[in-house]
N, C-alpha and C positions, 0 to 999 in steps of 0.2 A: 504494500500500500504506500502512496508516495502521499507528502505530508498538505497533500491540496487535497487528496479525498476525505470524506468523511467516516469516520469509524462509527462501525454499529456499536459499539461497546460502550462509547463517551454520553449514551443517553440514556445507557440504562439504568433504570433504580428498581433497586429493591425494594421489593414489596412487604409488609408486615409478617406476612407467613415466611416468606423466606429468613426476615429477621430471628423470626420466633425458632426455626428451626438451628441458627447459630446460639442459642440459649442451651446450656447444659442442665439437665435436672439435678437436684441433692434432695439428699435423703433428708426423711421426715425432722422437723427439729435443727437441720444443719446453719440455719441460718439465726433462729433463735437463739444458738448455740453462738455465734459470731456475735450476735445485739447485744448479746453477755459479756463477752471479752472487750467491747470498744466503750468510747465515753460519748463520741460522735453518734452521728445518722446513721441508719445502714439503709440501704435501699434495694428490691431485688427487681427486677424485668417488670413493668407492665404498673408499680409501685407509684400512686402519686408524690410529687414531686421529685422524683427521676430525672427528669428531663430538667430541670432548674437545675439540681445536684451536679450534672453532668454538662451542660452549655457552657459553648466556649465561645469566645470573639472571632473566630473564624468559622462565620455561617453557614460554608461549603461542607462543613466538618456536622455531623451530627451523631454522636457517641450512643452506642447501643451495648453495654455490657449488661451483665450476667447480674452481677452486682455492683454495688457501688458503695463505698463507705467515707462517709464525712469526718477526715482525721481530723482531733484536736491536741495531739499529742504523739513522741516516738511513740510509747507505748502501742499508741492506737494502728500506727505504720505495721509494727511489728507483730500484731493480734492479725490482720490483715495478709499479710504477707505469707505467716503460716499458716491461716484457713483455707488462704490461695492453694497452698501449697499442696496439703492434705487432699483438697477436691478437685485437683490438676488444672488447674484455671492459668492461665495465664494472668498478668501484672502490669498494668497500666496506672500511669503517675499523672494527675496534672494539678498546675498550683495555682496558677490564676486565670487557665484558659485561655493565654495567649497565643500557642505556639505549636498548638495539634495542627497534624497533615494527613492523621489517615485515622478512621474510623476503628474504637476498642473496642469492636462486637466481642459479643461471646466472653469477656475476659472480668476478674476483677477490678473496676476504677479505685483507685484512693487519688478523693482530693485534701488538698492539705488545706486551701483558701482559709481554714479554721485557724491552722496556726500560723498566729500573728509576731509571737514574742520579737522584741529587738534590745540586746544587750548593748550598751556602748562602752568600750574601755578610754577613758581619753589618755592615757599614759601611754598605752601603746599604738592609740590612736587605731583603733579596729570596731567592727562592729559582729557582735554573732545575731544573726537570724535566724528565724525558724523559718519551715519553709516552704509558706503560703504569704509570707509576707511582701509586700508591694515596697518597692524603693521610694514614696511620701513619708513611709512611718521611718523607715532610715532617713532620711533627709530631717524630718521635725527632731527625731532625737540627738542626732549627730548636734544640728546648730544650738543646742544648749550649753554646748563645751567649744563651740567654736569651730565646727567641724562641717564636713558634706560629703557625700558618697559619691562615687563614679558611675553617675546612673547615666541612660540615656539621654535621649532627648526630649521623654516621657517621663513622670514618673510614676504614672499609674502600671505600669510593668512588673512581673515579679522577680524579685532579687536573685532567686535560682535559677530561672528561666535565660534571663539577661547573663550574670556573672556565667556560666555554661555555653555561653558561645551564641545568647539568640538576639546581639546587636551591639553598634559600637556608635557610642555618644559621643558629642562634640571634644568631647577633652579628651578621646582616646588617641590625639594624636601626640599631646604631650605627656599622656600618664599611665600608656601601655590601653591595651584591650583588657575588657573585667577577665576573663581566664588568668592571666599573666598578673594580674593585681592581687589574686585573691590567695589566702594566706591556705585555709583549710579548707576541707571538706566533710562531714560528718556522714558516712552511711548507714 
């Protein structure tokens, strides 16, 4: 196919039955069993508010997993990660719904949007985030000690998202790209 013609492929969508059919089933209680271990939401297929849980700023993009769980905590990542685990699910991350490009059918979502924490050190001049957090709440903390963060050009962007390689702001030309600025990483 040469790149003037049109592909049958670019108009098709998925239909609800076909969606439903990428939904895994679990055993009776397996998800009660989850709403137990987390502090957050938990959300399963077909669940109101699903689709709030799950939306992201790229409307091309529309997330259909299996479950979904509203972290507000490691803990909560981590309760998640192993019930994935257990029920062979696969593992989808997102934190403020900027930077999806392909749909998380079928799999477990954790979003993080919930954790917000931001620590500021001004001695060492760092900041730790958790990581649903937005580069405003680093920006408002930093300037109380006289400080500001290497955000984009945005700051409604999230800090992992960005620092990870998803953009480079005005000042990246005199103070490195965020990968190259950024101290640690916590997985």
């Amino acid at each position: 196919m040469s790149l003037t013609e049109k592909s049958e492929l670019s108009s098709a969508v998925l239909s609800d039955t076909v969606l439903d059919t990428l939904v895994p089933a679990f055993p009776a209680g397996a998800v009660d069993e989850l709403r137990s271990q987390v502090h957050g939401p938990v959300y399963v297929a077909g669940d109101d508010g699903m689709a709030a849980e799950v939306a992201t700023w790229n409307v091309a993009v529309q997330h259909t997993p299996a479950v979904a769980v509203g972290a507000t905590c490691a803990a909560d990542v981590v309760a998640a990660v192993t019930w994935a685990v257990a029920h062979d699910l696969r593992v989808a991350v997102q934190a403020t719904g900027h930077g999806p490009v392909r749909n998380a059918a079928g799999s477990l979502m954790i979003t993080t949007r919930r954790m917000q924490g931001v620590q500021i050190d001004p001695e060492r001049r760092t900041a730790r985030v958790e990581a649903g957090t937005k580069w405003v709440r680093v920006l408002e903390a930093a300037a109380e000690f006289g400080l500001t963060g290497l955000c984009g050009s945005s700051s409604d962007v999230g800090v992992v998202g960005y620092t990870l390689g998803g953009g480079m702001g005005s000042s990246g030309g005199s103070t490195g790209s965020p990968p190259t600025t950024s101290r640690r990483s916590r997985w």
